[in-house]
Each structure stands twice: as C-alpha cells, then as structure tokens.
C-alpha positions as CSV (number, residue, x, y, z in Angstrom):
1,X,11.7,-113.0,-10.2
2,X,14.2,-113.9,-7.1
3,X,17.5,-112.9,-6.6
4,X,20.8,-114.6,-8.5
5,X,24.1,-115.2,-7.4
6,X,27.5,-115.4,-9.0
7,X,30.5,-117.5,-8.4
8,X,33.4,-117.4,-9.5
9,X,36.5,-119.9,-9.5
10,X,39.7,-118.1,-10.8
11,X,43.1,-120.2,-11.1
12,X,46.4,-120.3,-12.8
13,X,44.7,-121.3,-16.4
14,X,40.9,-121.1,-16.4
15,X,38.2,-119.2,-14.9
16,X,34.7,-120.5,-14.3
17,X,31.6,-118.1,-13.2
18,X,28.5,-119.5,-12.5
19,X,24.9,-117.0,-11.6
20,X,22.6,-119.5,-9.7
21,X,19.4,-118.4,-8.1
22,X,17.7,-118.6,-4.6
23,X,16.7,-122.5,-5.0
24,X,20.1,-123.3,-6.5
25,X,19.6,-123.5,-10.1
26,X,22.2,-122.5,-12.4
27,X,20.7,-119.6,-14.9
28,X,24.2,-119.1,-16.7
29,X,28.0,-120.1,-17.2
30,X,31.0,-118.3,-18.5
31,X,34.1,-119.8,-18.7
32,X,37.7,-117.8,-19.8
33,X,41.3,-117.7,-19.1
34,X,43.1,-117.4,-15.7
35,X,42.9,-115.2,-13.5
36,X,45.8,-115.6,-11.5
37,X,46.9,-111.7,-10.1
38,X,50.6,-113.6,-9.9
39,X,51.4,-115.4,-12.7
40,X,48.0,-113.8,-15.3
41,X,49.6,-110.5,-16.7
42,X,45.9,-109.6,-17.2
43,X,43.3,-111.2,-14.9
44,X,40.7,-108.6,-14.9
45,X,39.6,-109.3,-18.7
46,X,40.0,-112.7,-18.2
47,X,37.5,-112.7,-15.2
48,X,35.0,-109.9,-17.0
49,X,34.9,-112.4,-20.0
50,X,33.8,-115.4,-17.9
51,X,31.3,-112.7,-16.2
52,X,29.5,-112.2,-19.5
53,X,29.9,-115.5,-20.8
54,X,27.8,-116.2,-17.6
55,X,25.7,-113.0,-17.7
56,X,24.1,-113.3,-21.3
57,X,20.4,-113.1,-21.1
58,X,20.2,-112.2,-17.2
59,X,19.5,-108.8,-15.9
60,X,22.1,-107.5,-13.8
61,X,19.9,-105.9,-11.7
62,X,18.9,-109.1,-10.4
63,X,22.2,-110.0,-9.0
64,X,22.4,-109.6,-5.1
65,X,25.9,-110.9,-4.5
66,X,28.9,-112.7,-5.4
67,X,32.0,-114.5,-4.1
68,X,35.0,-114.7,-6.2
69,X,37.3,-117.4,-5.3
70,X,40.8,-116.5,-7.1
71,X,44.4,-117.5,-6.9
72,X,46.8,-114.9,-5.6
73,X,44.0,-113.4,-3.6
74,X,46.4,-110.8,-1.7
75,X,46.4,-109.0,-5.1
76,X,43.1,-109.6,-6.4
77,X,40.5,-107.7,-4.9
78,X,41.2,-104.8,-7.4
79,X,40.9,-106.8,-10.9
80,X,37.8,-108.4,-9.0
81,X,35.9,-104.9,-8.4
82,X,37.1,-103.7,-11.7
83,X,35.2,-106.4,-13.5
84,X,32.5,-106.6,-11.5
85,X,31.8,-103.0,-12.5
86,X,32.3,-103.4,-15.7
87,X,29.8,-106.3,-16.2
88,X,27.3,-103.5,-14.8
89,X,26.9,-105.3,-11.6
90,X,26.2,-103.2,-8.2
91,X,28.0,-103.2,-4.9
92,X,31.1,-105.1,-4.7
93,X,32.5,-108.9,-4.7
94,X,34.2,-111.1,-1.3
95,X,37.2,-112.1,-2.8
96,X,38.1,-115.4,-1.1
97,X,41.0,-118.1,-2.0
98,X,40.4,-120.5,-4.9
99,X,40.7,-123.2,-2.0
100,X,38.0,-122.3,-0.2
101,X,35.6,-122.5,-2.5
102,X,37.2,-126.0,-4.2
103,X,36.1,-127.5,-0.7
104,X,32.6,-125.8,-0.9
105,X,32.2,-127.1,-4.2
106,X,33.0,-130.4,-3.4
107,X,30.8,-130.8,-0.2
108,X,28.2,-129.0,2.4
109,X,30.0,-129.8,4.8
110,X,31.5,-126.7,7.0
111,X,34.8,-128.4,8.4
112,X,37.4,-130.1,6.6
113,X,40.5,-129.5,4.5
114,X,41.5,-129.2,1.0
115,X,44.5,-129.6,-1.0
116,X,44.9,-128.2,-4.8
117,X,47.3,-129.0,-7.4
118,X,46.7,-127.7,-10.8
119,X,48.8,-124.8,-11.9
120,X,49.7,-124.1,-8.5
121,X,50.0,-125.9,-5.6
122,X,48.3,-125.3,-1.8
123,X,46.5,-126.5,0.9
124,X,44.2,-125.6,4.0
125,X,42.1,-126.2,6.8
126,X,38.7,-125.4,6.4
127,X,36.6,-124.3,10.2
128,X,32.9,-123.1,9.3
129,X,33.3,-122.6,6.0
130,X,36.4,-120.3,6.3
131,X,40.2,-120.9,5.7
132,X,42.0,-121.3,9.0
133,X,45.3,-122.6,8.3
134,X,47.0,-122.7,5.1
135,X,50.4,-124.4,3.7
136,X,52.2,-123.3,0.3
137,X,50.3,-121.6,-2.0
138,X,53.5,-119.2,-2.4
139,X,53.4,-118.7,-6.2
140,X,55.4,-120.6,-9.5
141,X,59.2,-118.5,-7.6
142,X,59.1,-119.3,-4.1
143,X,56.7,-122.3,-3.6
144,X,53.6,-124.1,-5.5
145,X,55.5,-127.9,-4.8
146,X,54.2,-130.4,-6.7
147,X,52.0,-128.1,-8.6
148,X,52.0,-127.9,-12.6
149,X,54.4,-125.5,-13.0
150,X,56.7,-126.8,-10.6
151,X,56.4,-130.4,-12.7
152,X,56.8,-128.3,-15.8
153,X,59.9,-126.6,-14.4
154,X,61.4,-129.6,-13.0
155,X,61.0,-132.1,-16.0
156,X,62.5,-129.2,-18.5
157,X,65.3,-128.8,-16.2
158,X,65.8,-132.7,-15.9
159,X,65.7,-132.8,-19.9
160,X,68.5,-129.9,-19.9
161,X,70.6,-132.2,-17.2
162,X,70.3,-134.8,-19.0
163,X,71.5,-133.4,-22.8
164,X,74.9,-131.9,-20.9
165,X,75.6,-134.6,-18.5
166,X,74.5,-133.7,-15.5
167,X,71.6,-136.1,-15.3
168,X,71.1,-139.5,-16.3
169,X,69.3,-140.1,-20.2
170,X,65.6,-139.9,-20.2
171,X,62.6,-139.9,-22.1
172,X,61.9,-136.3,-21.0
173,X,64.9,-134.9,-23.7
174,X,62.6,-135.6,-27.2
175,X,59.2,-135.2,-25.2
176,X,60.4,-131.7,-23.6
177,X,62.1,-130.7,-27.6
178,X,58.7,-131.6,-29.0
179,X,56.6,-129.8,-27.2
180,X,58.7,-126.5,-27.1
181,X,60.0,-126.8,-30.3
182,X,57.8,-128.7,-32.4
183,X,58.2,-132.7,-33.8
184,X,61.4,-133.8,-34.8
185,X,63.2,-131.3,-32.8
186,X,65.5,-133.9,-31.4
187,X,67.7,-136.2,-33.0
188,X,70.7,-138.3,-31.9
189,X,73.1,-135.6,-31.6
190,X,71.4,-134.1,-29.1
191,X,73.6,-131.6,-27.2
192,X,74.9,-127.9,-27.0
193,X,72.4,-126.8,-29.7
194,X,69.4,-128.5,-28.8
195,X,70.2,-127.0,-25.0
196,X,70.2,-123.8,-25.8
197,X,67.4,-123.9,-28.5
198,X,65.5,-125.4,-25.3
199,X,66.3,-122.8,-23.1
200,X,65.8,-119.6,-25.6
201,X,62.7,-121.2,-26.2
202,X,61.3,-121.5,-22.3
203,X,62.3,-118.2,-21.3
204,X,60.7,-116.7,-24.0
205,X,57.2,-118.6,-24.2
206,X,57.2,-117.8,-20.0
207,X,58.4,-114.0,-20.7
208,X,55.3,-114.0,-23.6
209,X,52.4,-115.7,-21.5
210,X,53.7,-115.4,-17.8
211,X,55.3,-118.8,-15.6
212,X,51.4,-120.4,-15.8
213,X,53.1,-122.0,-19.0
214,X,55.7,-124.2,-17.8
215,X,52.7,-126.1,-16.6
216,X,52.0,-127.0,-20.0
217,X,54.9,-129.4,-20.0
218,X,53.5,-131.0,-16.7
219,X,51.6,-133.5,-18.8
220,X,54.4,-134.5,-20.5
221,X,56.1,-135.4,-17.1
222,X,53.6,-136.8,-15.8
223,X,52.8,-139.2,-19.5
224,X,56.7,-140.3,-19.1
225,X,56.2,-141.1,-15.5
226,X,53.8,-144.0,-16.5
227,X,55.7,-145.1,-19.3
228,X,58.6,-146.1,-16.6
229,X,60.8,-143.4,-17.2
230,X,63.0,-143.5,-14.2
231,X,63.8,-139.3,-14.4
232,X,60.1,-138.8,-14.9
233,X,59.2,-141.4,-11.9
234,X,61.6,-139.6,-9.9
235,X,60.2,-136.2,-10.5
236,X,56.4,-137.0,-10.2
237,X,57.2,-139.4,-7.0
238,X,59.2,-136.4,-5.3
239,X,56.2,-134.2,-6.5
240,X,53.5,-136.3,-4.6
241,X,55.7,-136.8,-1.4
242,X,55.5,-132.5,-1.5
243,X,52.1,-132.8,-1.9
244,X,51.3,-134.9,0.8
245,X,53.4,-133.2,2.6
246,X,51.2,-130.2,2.3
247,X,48.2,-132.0,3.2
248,X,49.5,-133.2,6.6
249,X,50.9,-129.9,7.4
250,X,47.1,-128.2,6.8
251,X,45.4,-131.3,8.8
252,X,47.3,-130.8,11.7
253,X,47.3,-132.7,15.2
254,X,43.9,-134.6,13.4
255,X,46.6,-136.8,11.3
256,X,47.7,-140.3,12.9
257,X,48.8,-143.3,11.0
258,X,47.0,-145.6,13.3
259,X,43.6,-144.0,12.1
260,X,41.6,-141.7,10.1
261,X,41.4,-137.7,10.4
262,X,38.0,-138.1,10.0
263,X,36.8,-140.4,12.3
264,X,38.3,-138.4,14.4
265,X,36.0,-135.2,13.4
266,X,38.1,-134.0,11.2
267,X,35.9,-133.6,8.4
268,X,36.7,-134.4,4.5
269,X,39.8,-134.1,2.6
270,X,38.9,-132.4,-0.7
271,X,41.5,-133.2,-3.3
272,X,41.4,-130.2,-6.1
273,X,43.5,-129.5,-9.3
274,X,43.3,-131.4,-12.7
275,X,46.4,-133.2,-11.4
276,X,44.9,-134.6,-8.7
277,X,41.3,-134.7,-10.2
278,X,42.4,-136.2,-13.4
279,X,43.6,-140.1,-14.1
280,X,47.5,-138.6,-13.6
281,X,50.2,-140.9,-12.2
282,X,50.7,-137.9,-10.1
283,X,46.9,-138.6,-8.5
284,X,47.3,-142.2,-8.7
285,X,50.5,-142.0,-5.8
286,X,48.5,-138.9,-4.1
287,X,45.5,-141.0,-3.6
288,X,47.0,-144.1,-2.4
289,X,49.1,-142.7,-0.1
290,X,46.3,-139.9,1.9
291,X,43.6,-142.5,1.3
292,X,45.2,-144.4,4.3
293,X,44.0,-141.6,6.8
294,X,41.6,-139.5,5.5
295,X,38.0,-139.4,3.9
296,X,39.5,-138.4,0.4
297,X,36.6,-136.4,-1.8
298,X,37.1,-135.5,-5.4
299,X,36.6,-131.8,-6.2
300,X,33.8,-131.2,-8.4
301,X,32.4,-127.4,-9.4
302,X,34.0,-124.4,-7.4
303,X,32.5,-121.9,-9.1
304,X,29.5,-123.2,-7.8
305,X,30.8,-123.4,-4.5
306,X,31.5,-119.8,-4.8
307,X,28.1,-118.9,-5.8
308,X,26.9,-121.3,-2.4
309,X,28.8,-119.1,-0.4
310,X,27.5,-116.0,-1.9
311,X,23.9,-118.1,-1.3
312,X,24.9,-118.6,2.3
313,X,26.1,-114.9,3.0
314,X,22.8,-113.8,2.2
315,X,20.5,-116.3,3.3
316,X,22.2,-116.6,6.4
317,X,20.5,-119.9,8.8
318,X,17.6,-120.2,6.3
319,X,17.6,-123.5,5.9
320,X,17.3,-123.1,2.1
321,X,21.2,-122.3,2.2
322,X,21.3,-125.6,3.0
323,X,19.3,-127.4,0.4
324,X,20.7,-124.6,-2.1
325,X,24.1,-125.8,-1.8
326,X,23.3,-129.4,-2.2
327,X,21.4,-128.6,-5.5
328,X,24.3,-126.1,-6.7
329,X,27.2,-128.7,-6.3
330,X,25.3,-131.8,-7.4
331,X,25.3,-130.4,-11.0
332,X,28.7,-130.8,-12.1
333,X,30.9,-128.7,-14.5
334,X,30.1,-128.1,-17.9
C-alpha cells in the first residue's frame, strides 16, 4: 500500500483535513472547529478532532507527511505538533498560512495571488508555490478589513450609533437585537436599555467564544446590505473598497487599469473566504470591481491544497506531483 498525505486548512471557524494518497485520491476527511492560534482559545483539539475525523480506518503508519495551512501561523506551529502527535502520527507537520494553501487548492498553477475574506481578512503574492508578499492578515484588534469580524464589529457598532443618535436609523438595530438577543428583542422604544442589553450581550458572547464571533453577525450586514439599507450599503461597500485594496497592494507593480495582471504574467487571482466564495453582496462588489484586471478564480478545497503541497514536498519533479494535484483539487469539498 503507498504512502498518504494529510492536509490541513485551519481558519477563524472551521477546520478541514484531508489524507490523500500518491495518485491523489482522497482516503479520508475530518472536519472540526477553528483553529485560529489568535482568536481559537483552543485550536489544538479542534485540529486533533478534524485529524481523526480524517484518520478513521487509515493506519498512521502509512502517513509520510503533512502540511497544515492555519490562520495565525506565527503562533501555530506548537498546537500543530501537539496534535499531530496525539493522532499517533510520526515526525512533524510544515505549518504554512491558510493563504497559501487557499491558492493551491484553487489551481496548479505556481504563481499568482490570493486574497481571503472569511473570518479574517488577508492577502498575498504567491512565487513557486510560496508566499512572497503579504497584506493584512493582522488579526480581529489591529487589522482583518473587510473580513467577518470586522463586518460583524462594524454593523453592531452602526446599530449602537444608530439607537443613541449618533448614526442615522437603520435596518441593522432589530436585525443586530435579534440575533444577540433573540426575536422580539426590539421594539419601538428602542434606546438606553436596548443599548446596553446589546453591548453586555457582545462583550460577553466574544469574552465566552473568543472575537471569531462577531463574525456571526457579518451575515446579517451583509442580508441588510441587499435589502437597500443605506447603513448596511455603507458598511459592506466600505468593506469591499478594503478588500480590494488589499488585493492591489499583494499584486504589486503587475496591476494597471489599462490591462490585466495576468496577461501580463501575473498568474491568477484566487478569491478565498465564504464572503467572497459565497452569493454575498459583499462578493458581488469584490468581483465586479477586481474582475476588470485580473483572472479572478474561485477558491475551491484548501485542505486539499495542503495535502498537494505535502504531495509536492515529497515527490519533488516527479511528474506525478503534477497530475496529483490536478486530481486532489478537482474533487471539491464535502
């Protein structure tokens, strides 16, 4: 029996693992939390859990490498080992970013960039398969723009604007109550009370479950947005501006308005996140507005990129790596 392989794609809310073999095909997937070292108060079980998930009815022995692709990689090489070893597996994992392998689960191609909004937000330019530039990416406190969280953040705070008369009257006051506190939560008298209900309420689901959950309020954003709620419009438009901000910033000198990046050699631009991957009004603006100078390419299974690259480390030139790849990313998430 050949060797296997395991990937793994860790973000802000979900972790997928994928142990492929030699040729490409996919003997097992796990699937479990996030694994996010900066905003997951416990990655490590949430990545041994995919791991097993993964794992059931394979031999561990079997297993001759993995790359784990993970948010907030400067602090997760250690929850990575730790559950590596605990799933009984030898040696050690790479520990790459979660963008690296969204662009080599997307396409075989070794050059290009990527940009990511899901929980967080980031992009980067991708030479031979390796991340050599990178913009954002700075976490839920200092950066992330246009991410989940910062959508999440910025519609509860345009809610609380707009209940003491900071803001102007939105939608985003009863669908931000709802959500935190549950239907019927806000009512025509909605002031000093529903504010601070709202904001005892935030502080403590983020203190219970870490800052990954103001990005369950990004749908509700973004649902307002398309509704024609000016607030909300304002919000998710200054969100994709961010974004594409980002996205220029990571393609570099390659960008000009008079042509496309990738004419120009430039290679693809993988666009990565549920936000961006998902029918959002948020991806709808993001779309329309890179599509008009780069080869735009949906993101499709980076845990399986992460098991290519894994594939590729150890076949080195062979040109099964190649065909390996192909297969692994042509399968699609499940």
């Amino acid at each position: 029996m050949g060797a296997l392989f395991i990937g793994v794609d860790g973000g802000g809310t979900s972790t997928r693992c994928v142990v492929a073999g030699e040729s490409g095909e996919i003997a097992g997937r796990g699937r479990a939390g996030g694994a996010n070292a900066i905003s997951v108060p416990d990655p490590a079980a949430n990545l041994r859990a995919a791991l097993a998930g993964a794992l059931t009815g394979v031999d561990p022995a079997r297993v001759a490498g993995g790359v784990f692709g993970l948010a907030g990689v400067a602090g997760a090489a250690e929850p990575a080992e730790r559950a590596w070893r605990e799933a009984g597996l030898a040696g050690r994992p790479v520990v790459v970013s979660d963008v690296l392998v969204a662009f080599t689960g997307a396409t075989v191609e070794p050059d290009g960039a990527v940009l990511v909004a899901g929980t967080g937000a980031i992009g980067a330019r991708v030479r031979a398969r390796r991340v050599v530039r990178r913009a954002d990416g700075l976490g839920w406190l200092l950066g992330d723009e246009g991410s989940g969280v910062w959508l999440g953040r910025r519609g509860a705070a345009a809610a609380l604007n707009a209940i003491d008369g900071r803001g102007a009257p939105t939608l985003l006051v009863a669908r931000v109550a709802e959500t935190v506190l549950g239907p019927g939560s806000a009512g025509e008298d909605d002031g000093p009370a529903l504010a601070g209900e709202l904001v005892a309420a935030v502080y403590a689901r983020v203190a219970e479950q870490g800052p990954a959950w103001l990005g369950t309020l990004a749908p509700v954003v973004d649902a307002a947005a398309r509704e024609g709620d000016e607030v909300a419009r304002g919000v998710v438009g200054e969100a994709a501006r961010r974004l594409c901000r980002t996205a220029r910033v990571v393609c570099g000198e390659g960008v000009t308005w008079g042509g496309a990046w990738a004419r120009g050699g430039g290679g693809p631009l993988v666009l990565a996140g549920s936000l961006l991957t998902e029918p959002t009004e948020l991806a709808h603006l993001v779309w329309a507005e890179l599509g008009r100078w780069a080869e735009l390419v949906p993101a499709r299974d980076a845990a399986a990129g992460a098991a290519a690259l894994a594939l590729r480390a150890a076949l080195g030139d062979d040109p099964r790596a190649a065909a390996a790849h192909r297969a692994l990313i042509g399968q699609g998430i499940r």
